[in-house]
Phi, psi and omega in degrees: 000138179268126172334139162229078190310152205232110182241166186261122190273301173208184204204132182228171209185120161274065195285339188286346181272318193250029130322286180308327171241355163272133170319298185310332205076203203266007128327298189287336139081170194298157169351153159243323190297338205216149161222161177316105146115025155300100181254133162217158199246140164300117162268334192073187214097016193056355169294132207266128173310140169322133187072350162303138173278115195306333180275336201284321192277347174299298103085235180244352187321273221291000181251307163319330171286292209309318189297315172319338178256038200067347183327146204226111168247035180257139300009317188300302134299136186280353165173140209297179152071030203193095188235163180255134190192150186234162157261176194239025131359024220308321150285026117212100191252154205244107158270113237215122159253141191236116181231115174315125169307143137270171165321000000 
């Protein structure tokens, strides 16, 4: 299995949803738990990197495993050994570049 770093790209924030669909409102304001250029590495074993946001790994788990198991996104992606991948927050989501180690 290959090592995987896992970095926070960017952080996005919906305040007109969570007026509407949060107790707090636009108050609670973007992610708090993860920030832009925060990185961590995968060992695998399913184990959630230290300081991860447990939902956020939830997740992102299966894409992050699969690149540990070699997973290949070419056609698709412009280089190999390499998704873009988010939590599903829809008002305030976490973008993740996940990128495969070599040995």
């Amino acid at each position: 299995m290959k090592k995987v770093k896992i970095s926070v790209i960017r952080k996005e924030f919906y305040p007109e949803f969570a007026d509407e669909y949060l107790t707090d409102g636009a108050e609670v304001g973007p992610c708090l738990l993860l920030n832009v250029g925060d990185e961590f590495i995968y060992d695998g074993g399913a184990e959630m990197p230290l300081n991860f946001c447990p939902w956020a790994w939830i997740d992102i788990y299966r894409g992050v495993n699969a690149l540990s198991a070699g997973a290949s996104y070419v056609p698709w992606n412009k280089k190999d050994d390499l998704q873009i991948l988010c939590c599903t927050d829809g008002i305030r989501p976490v973008i993740f570049k996940v990128e495969s180690l070599d040995d």
